[in-house]
N, C-alpha and C positions, 0 to 999 in steps of 0.2 A: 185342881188339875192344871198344870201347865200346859199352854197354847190351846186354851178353852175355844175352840172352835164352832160350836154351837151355835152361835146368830149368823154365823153363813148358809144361808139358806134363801131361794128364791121359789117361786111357785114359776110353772110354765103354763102359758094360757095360751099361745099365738096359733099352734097347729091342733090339727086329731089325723088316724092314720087310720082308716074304716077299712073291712075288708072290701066293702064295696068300690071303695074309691082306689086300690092298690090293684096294681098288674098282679096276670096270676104267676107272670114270669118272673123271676126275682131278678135277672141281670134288667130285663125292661124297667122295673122299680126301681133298680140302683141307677140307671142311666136317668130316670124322670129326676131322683135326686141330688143326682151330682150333674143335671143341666142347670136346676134351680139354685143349687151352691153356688156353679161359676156366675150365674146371674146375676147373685147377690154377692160378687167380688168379694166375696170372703177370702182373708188374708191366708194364702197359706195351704188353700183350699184342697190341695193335693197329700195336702201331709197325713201318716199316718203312722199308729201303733203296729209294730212286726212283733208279735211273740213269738218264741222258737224255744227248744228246748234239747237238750244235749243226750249222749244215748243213755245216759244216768236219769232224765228226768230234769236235772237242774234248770229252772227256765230262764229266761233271759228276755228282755224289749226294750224298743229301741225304734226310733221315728225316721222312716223311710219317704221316698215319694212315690206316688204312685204313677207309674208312666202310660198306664194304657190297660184299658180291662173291655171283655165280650163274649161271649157262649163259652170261649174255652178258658179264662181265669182273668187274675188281676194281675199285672206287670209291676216288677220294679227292679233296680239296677243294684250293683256292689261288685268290690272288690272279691274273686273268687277264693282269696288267702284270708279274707276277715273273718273274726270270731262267729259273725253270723253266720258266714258261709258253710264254716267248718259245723256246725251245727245241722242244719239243712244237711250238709253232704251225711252226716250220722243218724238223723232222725230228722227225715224228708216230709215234716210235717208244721206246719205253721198256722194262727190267726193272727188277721187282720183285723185294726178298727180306725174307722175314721169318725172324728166327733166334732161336729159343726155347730159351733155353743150360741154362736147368732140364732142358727134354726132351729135351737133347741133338739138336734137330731144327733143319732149316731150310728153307725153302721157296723155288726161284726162280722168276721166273713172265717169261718174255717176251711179248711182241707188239705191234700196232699200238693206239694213242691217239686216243680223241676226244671231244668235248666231252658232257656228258650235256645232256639238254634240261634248258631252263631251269627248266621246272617243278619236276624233281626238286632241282637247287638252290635251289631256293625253299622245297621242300618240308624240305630238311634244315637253312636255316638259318634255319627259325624252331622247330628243336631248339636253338637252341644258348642258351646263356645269353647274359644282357643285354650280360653283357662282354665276350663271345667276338662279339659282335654287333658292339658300338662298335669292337671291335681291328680287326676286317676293315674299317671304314670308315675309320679312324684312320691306317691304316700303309699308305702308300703304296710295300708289298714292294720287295726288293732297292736301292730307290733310296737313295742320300745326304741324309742327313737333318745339320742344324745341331749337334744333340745332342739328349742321352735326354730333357731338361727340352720342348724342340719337339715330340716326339714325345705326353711324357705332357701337355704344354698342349692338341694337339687333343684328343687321347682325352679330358681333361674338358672342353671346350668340344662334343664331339660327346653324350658324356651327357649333360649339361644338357639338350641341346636334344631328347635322345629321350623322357629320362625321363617316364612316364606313357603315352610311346606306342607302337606298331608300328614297330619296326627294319624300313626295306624292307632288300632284298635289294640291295645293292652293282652298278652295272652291270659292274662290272670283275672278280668274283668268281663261281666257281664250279667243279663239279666235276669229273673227267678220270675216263672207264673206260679201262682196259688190255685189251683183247681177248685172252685169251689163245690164245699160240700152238704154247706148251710151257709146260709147268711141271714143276720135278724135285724130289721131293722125298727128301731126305737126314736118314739115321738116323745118326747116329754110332755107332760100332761098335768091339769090339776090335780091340788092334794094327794100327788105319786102316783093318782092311777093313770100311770102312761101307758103309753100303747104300744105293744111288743111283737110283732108278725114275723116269726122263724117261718123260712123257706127251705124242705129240706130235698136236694135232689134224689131221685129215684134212679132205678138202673134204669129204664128207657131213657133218661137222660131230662124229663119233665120234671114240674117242681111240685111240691106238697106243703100247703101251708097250714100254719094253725097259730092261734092266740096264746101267747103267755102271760100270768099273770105278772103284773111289773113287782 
């Protein structure tokens, strides 16, 4: 077999993820874990798998960041004309994952998507720097562009014309929360038997947990 892949394999020993020792909350678990991610300066620490799928089924993923998550979902930002978008706007359903290969961990998060109000995207993208400002006005997402030289021509003809001033907010831009509906999160573990705890929410809005087998 070509690209015999077989001797890539590692065993995980460093963590275990007990029911006892886990929140019964899932968002207070995801927040213990992604204190202890940024802790651990992991590279990147925000990045994440977005799967979406179109109203045919056809799936799609693609590595997002994540900007902010709490009782009511997980945040992250895009162009509202990009392929993802257009997805989302046809089948307003998505999963997240985020995989932290230092801590041997991983995180996946389902449920229904919707737009956050515009405020808060307004509010996060006058965070961003001047260039991450002009890129989002510049790059008309997923479309067929002439070449790179068209591209970086708007991006400095759109500086020029801000420099000195307030970058508005793009009407085409903004951010998506994930509601979640489960989230599992996964210890890697010796000889595969890792440790899988799905958290699944209830209509009152509490969580319900249980073991799967890895």
């Amino acid at each position: 077999m070509r690209g015999d892949l077989s001797a890539l394999r590692r065993d995980y020993a460093s963590r275990a993820l007990t029911e006892e020792d886990a929140f019964a909350d899932a968002i207070a678990q995801f927040s213990a874990w992604w204190t202890e991610a940024v802790d651990s300066q992991l590279l990147d620490v925000n990045a994440m798998t977005l799967a979406t799928a179109s109203r045919a089924g056809e799936p799609s993923a693609r590595i997002v960041l994540l900007k902010g998550f709490g009782p009511d979902g997980f945040v992250f930002f895009t162009n509202y004309a990009s392929a993802k978008a257009q997805q989302l706007d046809d089948n307003p359903r998505a999963s997240l994952l985020l995989f932290w290969a230092e801590l041997e961990r991983q995180v996946r998060i389902t449920g229904g998507v919707t737009r956050v109000p515009r405020e808060e995207s307004e509010q996060y993208f006058k965070s961003r720097p001047f260039e991450s400002q002009i890129g989002a006005w510049a790059s008309a997402q997923s479309q067929v562009v002439t070449g790179r030289a068209a591209l970086e021509d708007r991006y400095a003809k759109l500086a020029a014309e801000y420099t000195g001033l307030t970058v508005p907010l793009p009407p085409f831009w903004g951010g998506y929360r994930v509601l979640p509906e489960t989230i599992e999160f996964w210890q890697g573990r010796k000889s595969r038997l890792h440790d899988r705890l799905l958290y699944t929410r209830d209509g009152d809005g509490s969580w319900s947990r249980s073991r799967l087998a890895p």
